[in-house]
C-alpha positions in Angstrom: 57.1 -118.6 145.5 57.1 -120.2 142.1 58.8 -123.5 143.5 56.2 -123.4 146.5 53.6 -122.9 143.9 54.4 -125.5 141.6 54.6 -128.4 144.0 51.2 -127.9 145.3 49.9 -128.0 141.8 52.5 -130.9 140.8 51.6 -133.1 144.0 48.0 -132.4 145.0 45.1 -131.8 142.9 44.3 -128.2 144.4 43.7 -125.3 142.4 46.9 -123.7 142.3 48.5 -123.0 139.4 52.3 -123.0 138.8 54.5 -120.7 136.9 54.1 -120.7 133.0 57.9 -122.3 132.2 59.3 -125.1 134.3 62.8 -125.3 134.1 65.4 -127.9 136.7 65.8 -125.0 138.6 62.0 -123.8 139.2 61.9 -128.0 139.3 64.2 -128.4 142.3 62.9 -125.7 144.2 59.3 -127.6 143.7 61.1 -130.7 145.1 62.7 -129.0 148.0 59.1 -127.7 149.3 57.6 -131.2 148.9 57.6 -131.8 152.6 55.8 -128.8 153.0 52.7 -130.3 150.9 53.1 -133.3 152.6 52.6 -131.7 155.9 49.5 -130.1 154.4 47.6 -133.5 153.0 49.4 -134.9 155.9 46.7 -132.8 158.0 44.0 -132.8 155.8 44.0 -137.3 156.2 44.2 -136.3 160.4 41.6 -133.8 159.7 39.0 -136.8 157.6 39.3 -139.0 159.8 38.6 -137.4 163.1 36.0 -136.1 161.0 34.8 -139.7 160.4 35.3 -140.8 164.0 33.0 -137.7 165.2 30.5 -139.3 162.9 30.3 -142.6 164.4 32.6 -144.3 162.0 35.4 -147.2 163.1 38.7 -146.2 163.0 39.5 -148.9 160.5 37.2 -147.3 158.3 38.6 -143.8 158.4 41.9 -145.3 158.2 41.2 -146.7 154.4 38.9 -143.6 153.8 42.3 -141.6 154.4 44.6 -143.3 152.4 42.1 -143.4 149.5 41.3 -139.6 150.0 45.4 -139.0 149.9 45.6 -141.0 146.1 42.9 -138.7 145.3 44.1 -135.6 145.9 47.4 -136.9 144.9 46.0 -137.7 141.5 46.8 -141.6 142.5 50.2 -140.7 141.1 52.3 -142.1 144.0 50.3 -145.5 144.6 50.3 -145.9 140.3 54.2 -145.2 140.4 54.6 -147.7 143.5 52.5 -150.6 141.1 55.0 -149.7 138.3 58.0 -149.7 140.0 56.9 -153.3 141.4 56.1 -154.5 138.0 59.4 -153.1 136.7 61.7 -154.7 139.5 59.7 -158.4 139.2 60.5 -158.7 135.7 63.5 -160.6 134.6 64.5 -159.0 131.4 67.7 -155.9 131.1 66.6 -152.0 131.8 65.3 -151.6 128.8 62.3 -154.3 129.1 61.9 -153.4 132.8 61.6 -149.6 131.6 58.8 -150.6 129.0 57.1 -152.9 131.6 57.0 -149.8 134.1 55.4 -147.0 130.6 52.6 -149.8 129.7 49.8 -148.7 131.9 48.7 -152.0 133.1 49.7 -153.5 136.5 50.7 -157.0 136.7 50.7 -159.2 139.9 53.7 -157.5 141.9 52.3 -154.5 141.1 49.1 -155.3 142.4 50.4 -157.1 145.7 52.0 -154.3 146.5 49.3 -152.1 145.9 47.1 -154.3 148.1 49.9 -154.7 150.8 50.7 -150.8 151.1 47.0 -149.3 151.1 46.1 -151.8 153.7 49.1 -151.5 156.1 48.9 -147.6 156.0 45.2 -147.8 156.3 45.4 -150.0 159.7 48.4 -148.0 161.1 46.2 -144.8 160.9 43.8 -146.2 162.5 45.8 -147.0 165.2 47.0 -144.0 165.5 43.4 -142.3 165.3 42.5 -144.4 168.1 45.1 -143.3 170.2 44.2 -139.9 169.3 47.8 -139.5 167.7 47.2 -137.2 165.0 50.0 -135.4 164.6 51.8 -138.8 164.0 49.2 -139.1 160.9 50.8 -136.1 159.3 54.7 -136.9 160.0 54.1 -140.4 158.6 52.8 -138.5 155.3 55.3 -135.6 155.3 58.3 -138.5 155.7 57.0 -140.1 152.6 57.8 -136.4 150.9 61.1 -136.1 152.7 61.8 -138.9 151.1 61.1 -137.6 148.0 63.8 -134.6 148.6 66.5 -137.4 149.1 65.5 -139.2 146.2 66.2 -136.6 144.2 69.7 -135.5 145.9 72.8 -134.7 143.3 74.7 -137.7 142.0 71.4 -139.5 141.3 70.9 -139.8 137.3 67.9 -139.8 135.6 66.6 -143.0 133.3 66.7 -142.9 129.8 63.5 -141.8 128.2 62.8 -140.5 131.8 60.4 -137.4 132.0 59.5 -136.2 135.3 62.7 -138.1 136.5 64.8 -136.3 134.0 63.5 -132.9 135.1 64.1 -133.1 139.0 66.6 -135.8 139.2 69.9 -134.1 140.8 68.4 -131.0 141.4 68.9 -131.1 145.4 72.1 -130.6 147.4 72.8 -133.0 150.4 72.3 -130.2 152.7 68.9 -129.6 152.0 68.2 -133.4 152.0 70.0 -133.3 155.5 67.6 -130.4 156.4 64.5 -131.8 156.1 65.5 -135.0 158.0 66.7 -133.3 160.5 63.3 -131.5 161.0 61.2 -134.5 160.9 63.7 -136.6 163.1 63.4 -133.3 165.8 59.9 -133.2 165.0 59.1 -137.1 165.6 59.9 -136.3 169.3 57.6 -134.2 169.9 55.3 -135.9 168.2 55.6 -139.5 169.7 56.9 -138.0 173.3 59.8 -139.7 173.6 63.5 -139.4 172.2 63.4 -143.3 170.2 60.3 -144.0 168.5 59.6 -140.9 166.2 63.4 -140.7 165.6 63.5 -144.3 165.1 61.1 -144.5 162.0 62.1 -141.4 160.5 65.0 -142.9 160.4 63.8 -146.9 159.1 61.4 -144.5 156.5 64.4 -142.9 154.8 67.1 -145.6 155.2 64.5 -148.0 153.4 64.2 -145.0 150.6 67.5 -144.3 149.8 68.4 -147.9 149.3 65.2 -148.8 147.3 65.9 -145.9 145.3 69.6 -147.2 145.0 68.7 -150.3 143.5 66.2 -149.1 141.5 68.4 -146.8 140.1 71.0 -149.5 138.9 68.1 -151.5 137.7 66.3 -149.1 135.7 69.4 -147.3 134.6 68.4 -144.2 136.7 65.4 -142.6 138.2 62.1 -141.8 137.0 58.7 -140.5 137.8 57.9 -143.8 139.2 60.4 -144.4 141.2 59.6 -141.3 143.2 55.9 -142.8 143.8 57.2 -145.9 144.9 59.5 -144.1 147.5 57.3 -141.7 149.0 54.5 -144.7 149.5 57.2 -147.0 150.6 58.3 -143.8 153.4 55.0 -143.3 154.4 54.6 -147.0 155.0 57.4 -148.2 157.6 57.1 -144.6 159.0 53.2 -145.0 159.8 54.5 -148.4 161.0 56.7 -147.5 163.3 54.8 -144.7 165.1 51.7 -147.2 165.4 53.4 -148.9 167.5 52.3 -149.4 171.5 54.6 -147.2 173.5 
């Protein structure tokens, strides 16, 4: 229960309170129930915005109310690691300056582009699926975006100098349990959508684009970090939102 615990207090902003010492292994248990949480905001976004619609409200509307009510109980911590990453990979200069770009706070044009570009897109695909009364696909799209996260952090995967977060989870999760959780959401997406090519089909797109974004991130930052990890999940939730927007 301690990794359970500690990745709802490490990924939402709910008053639960992990174990007292954090070690990789309590880490990569935390890790390995991500999609869990993810299933639970996930739900709570589907929840708001039918919420909204009951109230008279446009399902464009709900759809940005959602997003921004997912950074906030997310702390912002994915969509700030998304801006960094973006900063870090538009600058020109070796590892080391792209590392110090990503730690200075600020967010600089690509950062903010994509920012701009990935709230709006998830925003309008959730209201598309709101108006086709799709919720369940609302809470896949966010629990890819933590499935993500699993793979991200898969063994082989090295951790960035100077790298906190990243240096504590990075490795920490076998193939198989990567493999697990996509297997679930792919099986899972069928239900959801109703037919055996579009839920697989951007579960699929979701964690293909992860894997080589973290990939190149990885050999650009010299490993992976805290960041990284934000920009992946958004990045998931994204083309998997996306994809199961799309008119049957």
């Amino acid at each position: 229960m301690n990794g359970v615990r500690l990745a709802v207090s490490w990924l939402t902003v709910l008053p639960v309170r992990g174990p007292d010492e954090v070690d990789r292994g309590v880490a990569g248990r935390a890790i390995a129930w991500a999609p869990l949480v993810g299933v639970l905001l996930g739900g709570g976004a589907a929840g708001l915005m039918w919420g909204l619609g009951e109230l008279g409200a446009s399902g464009l509307l709900a759809g940005f109310v959602a997003v921004a009510g997912l950074a906030l109980i997310t702390r912002g911590m994915h969509i700030d690691g998304l801006a960094d990453t973006m900063d870090g990979l538009g600058s020109y200069g070796p590892p080391e300056r792209a590392r110090e770009i990503m730690k200075s706070g600020g967010a600089g044009p690509f950062g903010v582009a994509a920012l701009v570009f990935a709230i709006a897109v998830q925003a309008v695909s959730f209201a598309a699926l709101a108006g086709a009364g799709r919720w369940a696909a609302v809470v896949l799209a966010v629990a890819v975006g933590r499935v993500a996260v699993v793979g991200a952090c898969r063994r082989g995967i090295e951790a960035a100098p100077g790298a906190g977060f990243g240096a504590l989870v990075a490795g920490t999760q076998g193939n198989a349990v990567a493999l697990v959780w996509a297997v679930i959401a792919g099986v899972a997406s069928v239900f959801v959508t109703g037919n055996v090519w579009q839920g697989p089909v951007a579960v699929v797109l979701a964690l293909a684009a992860s894997m080589l974004m973290v990939r190149h991130c990885v050999r650009r930052f010299g490993g992976l970090n805290g960041d990284v990890l934000g920009a992946v999940l958004e990045l998931s939730v994204t083309i998997a939102a996306v994809v199961l927007s799309l008119a049957r």
